[in-house]
C-alpha positions in Angstrom: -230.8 -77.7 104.7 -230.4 -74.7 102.8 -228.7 -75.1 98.9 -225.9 -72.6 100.0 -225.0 -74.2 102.9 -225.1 -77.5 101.2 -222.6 -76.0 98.3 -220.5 -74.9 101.4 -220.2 -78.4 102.9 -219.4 -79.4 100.2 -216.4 -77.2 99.1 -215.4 -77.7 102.7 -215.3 -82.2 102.3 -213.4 -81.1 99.0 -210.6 -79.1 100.8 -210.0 -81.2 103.3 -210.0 -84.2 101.4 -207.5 -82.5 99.0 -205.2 -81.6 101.6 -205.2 -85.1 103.0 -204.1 -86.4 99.7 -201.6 -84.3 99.1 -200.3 -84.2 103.1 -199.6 -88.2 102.1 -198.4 -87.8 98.7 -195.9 -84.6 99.6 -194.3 -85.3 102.3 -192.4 -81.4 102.1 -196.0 -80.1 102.6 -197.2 -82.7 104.9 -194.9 -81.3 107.2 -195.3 -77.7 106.9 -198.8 -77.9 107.3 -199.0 -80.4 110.1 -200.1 -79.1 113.8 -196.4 -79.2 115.3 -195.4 -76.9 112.7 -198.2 -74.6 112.5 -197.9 -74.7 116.6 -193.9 -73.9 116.3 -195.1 -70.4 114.1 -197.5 -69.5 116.7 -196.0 -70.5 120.3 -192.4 -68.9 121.1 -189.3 -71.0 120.8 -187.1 -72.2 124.0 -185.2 -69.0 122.7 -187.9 -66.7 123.4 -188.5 -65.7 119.4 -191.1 -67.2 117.0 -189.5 -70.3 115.0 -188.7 -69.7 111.6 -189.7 -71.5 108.5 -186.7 -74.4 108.7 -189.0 -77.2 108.2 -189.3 -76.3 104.7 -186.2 -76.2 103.5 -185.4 -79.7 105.6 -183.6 -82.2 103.6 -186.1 -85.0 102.2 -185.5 -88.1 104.6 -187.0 -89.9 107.8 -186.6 -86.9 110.6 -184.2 -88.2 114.1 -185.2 -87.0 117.4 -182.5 -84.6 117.4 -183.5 -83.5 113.9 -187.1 -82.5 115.4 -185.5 -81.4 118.7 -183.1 -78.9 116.8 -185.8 -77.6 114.6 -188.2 -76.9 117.2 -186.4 -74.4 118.3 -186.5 -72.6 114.7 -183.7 -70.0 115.0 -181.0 -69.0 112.7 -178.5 -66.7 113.1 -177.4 -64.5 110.3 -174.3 -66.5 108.9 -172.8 -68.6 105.9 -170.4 -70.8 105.2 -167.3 -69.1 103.3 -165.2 -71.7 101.0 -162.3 -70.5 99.0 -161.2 -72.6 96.4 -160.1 -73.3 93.4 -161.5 -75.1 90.2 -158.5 -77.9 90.8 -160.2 -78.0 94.3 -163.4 -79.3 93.3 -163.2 -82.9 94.8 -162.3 -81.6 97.5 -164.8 -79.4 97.7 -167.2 -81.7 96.9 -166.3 -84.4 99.9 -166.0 -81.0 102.6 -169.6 -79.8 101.9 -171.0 -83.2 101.5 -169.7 -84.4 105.3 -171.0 -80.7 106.6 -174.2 -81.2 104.7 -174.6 -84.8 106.6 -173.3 -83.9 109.8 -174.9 -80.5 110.4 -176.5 -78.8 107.7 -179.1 -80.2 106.4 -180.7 -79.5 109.3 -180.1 -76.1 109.2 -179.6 -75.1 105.2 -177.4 -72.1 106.1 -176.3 -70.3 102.5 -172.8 -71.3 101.1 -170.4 -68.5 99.7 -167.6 -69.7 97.8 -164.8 -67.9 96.3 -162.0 -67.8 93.6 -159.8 -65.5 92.2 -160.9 -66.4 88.9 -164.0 -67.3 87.7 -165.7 -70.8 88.5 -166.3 -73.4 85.9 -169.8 -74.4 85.3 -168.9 -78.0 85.5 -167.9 -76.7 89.3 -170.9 -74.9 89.8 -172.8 -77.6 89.1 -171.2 -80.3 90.9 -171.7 -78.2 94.0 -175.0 -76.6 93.5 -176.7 -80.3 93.6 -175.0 -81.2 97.2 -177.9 -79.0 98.9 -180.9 -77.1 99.6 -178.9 -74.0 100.8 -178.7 -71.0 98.7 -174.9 -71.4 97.1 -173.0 -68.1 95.7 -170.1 -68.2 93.8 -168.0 -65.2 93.8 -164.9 -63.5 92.1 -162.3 -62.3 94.4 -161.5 -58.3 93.3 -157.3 -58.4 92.1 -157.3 -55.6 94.9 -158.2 -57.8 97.2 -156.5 -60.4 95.9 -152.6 -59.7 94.1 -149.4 -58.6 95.4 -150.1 -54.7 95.9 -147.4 -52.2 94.2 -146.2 -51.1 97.1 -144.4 -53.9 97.8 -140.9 -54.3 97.0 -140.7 -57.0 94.6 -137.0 -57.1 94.7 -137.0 -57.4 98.5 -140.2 -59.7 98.5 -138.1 -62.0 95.7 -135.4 -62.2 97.9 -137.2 -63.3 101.2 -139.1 -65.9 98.7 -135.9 -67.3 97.5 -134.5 -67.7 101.1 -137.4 -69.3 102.5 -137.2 -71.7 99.4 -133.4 -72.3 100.2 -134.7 -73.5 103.8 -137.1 -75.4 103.0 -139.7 -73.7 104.5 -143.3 -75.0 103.5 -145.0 -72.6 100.5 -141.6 -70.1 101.4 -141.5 -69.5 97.1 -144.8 -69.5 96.6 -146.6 -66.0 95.8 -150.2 -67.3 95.9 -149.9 -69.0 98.9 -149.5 -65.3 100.4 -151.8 -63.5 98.4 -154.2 -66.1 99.8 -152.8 -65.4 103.6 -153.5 -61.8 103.1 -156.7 -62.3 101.5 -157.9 -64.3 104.5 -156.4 -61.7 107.1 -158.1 -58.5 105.9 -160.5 -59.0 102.8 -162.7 -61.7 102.8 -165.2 -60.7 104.8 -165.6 -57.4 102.9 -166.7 -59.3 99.7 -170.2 -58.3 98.3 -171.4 -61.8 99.1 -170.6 -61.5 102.7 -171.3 -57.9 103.5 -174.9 -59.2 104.0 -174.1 -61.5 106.5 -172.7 -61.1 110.4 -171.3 -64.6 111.1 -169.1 -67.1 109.0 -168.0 -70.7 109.7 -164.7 -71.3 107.6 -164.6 -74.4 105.6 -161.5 -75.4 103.4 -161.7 -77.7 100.6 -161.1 -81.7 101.6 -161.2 -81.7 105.3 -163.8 -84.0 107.5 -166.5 -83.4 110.3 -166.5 -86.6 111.9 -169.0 -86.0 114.3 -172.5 -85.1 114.6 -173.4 -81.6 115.7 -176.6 -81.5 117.5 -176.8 -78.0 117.6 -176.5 -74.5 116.1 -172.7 -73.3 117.1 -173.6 -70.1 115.5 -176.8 -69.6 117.6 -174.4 -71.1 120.5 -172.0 -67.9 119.6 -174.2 -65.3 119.1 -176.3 -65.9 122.8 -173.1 -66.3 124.7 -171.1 -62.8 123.4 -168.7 -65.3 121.9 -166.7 -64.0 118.7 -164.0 -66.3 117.8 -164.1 -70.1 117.7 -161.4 -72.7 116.9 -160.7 -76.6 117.1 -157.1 -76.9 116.7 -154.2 -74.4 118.2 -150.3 -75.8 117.8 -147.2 -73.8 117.1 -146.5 -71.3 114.1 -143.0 -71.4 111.8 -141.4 -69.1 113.5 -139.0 -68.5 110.3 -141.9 -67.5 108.8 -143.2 -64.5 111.0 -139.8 -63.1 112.3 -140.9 -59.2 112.8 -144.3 -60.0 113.2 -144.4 -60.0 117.0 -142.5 -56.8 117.1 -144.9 -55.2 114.8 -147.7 -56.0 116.5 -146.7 -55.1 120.1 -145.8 -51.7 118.5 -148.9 -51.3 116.8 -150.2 -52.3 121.1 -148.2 -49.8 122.5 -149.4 -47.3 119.7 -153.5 -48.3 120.4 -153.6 -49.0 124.3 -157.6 -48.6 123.6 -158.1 -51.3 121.6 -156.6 -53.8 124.0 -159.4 -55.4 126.0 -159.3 -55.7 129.8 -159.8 -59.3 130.3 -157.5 -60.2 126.8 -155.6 -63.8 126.2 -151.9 -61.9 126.0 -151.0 -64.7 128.2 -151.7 -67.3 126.2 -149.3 -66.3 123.6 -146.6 -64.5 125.7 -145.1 -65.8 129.0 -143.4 -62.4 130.3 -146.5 -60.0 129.6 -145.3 -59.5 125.6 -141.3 -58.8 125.6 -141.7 -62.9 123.5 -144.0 -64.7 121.5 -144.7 -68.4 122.3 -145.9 -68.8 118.8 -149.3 -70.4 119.7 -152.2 -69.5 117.8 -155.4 -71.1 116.5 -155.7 -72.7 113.0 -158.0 -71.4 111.1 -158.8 -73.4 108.3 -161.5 -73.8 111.1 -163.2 -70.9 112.3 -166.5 -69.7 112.6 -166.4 -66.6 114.1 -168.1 -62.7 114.0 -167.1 -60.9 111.3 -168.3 -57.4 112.9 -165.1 -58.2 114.8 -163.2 -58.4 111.4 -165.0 -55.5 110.6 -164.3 -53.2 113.6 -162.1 -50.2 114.3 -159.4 -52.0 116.3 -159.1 -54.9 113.8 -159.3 -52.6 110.9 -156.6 -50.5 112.1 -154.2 -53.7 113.4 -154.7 -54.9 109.9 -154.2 -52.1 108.1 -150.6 -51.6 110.1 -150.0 -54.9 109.2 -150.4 -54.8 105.9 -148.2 -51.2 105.5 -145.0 -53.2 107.2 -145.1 -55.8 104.1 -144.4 -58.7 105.8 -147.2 -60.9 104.3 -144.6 -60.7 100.9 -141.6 -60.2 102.7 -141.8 -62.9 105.0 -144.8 -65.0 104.8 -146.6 -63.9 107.5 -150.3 -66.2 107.8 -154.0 -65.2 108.5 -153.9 -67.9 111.5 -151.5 -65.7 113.6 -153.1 -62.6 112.3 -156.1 -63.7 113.5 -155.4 -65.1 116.5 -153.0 -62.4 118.0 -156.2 -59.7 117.1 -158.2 -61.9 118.9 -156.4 -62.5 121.8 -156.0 -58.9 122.1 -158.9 -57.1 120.9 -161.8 -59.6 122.4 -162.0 -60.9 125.7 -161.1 -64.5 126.9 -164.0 -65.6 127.2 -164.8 -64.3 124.3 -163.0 -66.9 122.6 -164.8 -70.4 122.6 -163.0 -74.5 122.1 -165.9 -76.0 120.2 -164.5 -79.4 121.6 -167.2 -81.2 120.4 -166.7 -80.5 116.9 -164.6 -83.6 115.4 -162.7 -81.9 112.7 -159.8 -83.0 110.5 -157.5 -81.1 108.5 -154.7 -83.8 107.0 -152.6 -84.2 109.0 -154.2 -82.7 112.2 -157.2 -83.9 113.3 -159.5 -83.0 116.8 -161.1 -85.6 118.2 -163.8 -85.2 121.4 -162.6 -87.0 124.1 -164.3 -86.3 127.4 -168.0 -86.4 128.7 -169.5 -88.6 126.4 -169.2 -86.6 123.8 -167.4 -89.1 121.3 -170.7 -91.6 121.8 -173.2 -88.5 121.5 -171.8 -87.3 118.2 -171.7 -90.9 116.8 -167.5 -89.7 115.8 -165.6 -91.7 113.0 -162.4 -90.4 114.7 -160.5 -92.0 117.0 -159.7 -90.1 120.1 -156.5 -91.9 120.5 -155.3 -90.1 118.0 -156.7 -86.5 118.4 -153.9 -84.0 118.0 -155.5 -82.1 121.2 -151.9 -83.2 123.4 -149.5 -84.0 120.6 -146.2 -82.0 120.9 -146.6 -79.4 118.3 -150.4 -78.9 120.1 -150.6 -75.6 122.5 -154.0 -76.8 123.6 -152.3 -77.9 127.2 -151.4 -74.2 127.2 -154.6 -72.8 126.8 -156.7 -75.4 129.2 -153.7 -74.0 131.8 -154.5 -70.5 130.9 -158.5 -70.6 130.6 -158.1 -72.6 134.4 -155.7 -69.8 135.5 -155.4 -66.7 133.5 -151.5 -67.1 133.3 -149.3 -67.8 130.3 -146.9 -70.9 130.6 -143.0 -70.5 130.8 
């Protein structure tokens, strides 16, 4: 044998034996360079596409079956998690990405975007940056974006504040509380942070994911021409959105173009629009398409909205905002009931009831008491109206 081949075998024994080593001693690179990963770059995915680099960036611990199934198929859509908070909200900040993180994401790693209308504390930044692998942002919320705009009529908006407070009506005096409404209807998604990404999945600070979610509900969105999602739908105050239903069938009759063919009018209206049922989703959960949010018809609707005052003068919210757009402007099937998504927002909580899917998502809930058919719920309403295509009187 030859001395350069020899001094080839050699390097060779070396190399191997080096990666051996450190394949036992690193468990991060023993599984990107083992043959079921290097076999996932080459061969396509069950979605047709070449799996991306997930493996990586998967959470140090002892990978489930449905871990390994889930990132076989090595797809991710492009989307974030968008958390606004404050620096008082940081416990509860800290439980909401910790349960998402152990239910769902650190599977996944999707990037976190949180926001505040004033900067975040380092002691904040901190505490949350260490709760995952996924890229976290923390962003300041522009005061355009963000504060009462001078058009408004402070005496007027003063006056509907004091009223609602006289009533009792929850957050009626409360000027941030609608800043933070309006700031959710029409701005967040325009945010530098989130101009890069297509798809959000709204998280609030101290609510619970009690199940585990086996999937990738924004993959599920994006290959079934879905655009809005929702857990929860009940009843709004109607004392707090008197001229909103007004407005928006004028801004309807104004924009017949925008309405889409197959639309969910009859889920909130049981005459064709002359009344409002006050249904709509709750969106402290939502993950949903922001090109919709982004689009001419919503642009417009909000833009109308937003000239008529009523998020100071009355206290109009982003969960009707955004449900009315989207009952209009997409269609119904458009709209998807991730019913196997336990979620709980004090005091509301959905809980998966039906076709095992309690047992497959190992819940904590119990589905005894899932809000899904409580009085105030109008999810009987939209199982009737999904079934049939016609409101409820």
């Amino acid at each position: 044998m030859s001395l350069p081949v020899r001094y080839i075998i050699i390097v060779l024994f070396l190399i191997i034996s080096i990666h051996y080593i450190v394949s036992f001693t690193h468990e991060p690179y023993g599984r990107a360079t083992s043959l079921s990963n290097i076999k996932s770059k080459i061969l396509p995915s069950k979605f047709g596409t070449p799996a991306s680099d997930t493996l990586e960036n998967f959470r140090p611990h002892s990978p489930t079956a449905d871990d390994l199934a889930e990132l076989a198929a090595g797809r991710r859509a492009n989307a974030s998690f968008v958390i606004l908070a404050r620096n008082s909200d940081l416990s509860g900040t800290v439980r909401s990405i910790r349960e998402i993180e152990d239910r769902f994401n650190r599977r996944y790693n999707y990037p976190y975007v949180l926001l505040n209308e004033v900067p975040f504390t380092e002691d904040f930044m901190s505490r949350i940056s260490v709760l995952t692998s996924a890229k976290v942002e923390f962003g300041l919320i522009p005061k355009e974006h963000w504060y009462q705009p001078d058009s408004i009529d402070e005496d007027k908006a003063r006056a509907g504040r004091e009223k609602m407070e006289h009533d009792n009506i929850i957050y009626g005096g409360s000027v941030s509380y609608r800043n933070m409404c309006r700031f959710n209807s029409g701005f967040f998604f325009r945010h530098p942070l989130m101009e890069k990404y297509r798809w959000y999945w709204r998280i609030e600070p101290d609510v619970h994911f009690h199940c585990d979610i086996q999937y990738d509900p924004f993959v599920y969105m994006e290959d079934h021409n879905k655009v809005y999602s929702f857990t929860i739908t009940m009843y709004e105050y109607e004392a707090t959105i008197p001229t909103l239903w007004g407005h928006v069938m004028d801004f309807a009759r104004q924009h017949p173009e925008f309405i889409a063919k197959d639309n969910s009018l009859n889920f909130m209206s049981p005459d064709g629009g002359n009344k409002y049922n006050l249904c709509h989703f709750w969106s402290n959960f939502e993950i949903a398409d922001m090109e919709f949010w982004r689009g001419p018809a919503y642009t417009a609707f909000f833009n109308y909205l937003d000239e008529q005052g009523g998020f100071y003068y009355e206290r109009w919210g982003d969960a009707p905002v955004h449900s009315i757009a989207a009952a209009l402007f997409a269609s119904k099937d458009q709209i998807h009931f991730f019913d196997d998504i336990g979620y709980e927002h004090n005091p509301y909580t959905h809980c998966p009831k039906g076709k095992g899917l309690w047992a497959k998502g190992k819940c904590t809930c119990d589905p005894l008491k899932s809000f899904d058919y409580d009085g105030y719920s109008c999810m009987s309403k939209w199982d009737r109206f999904v079934e049939t295509g016609a409101g409820q009187h």
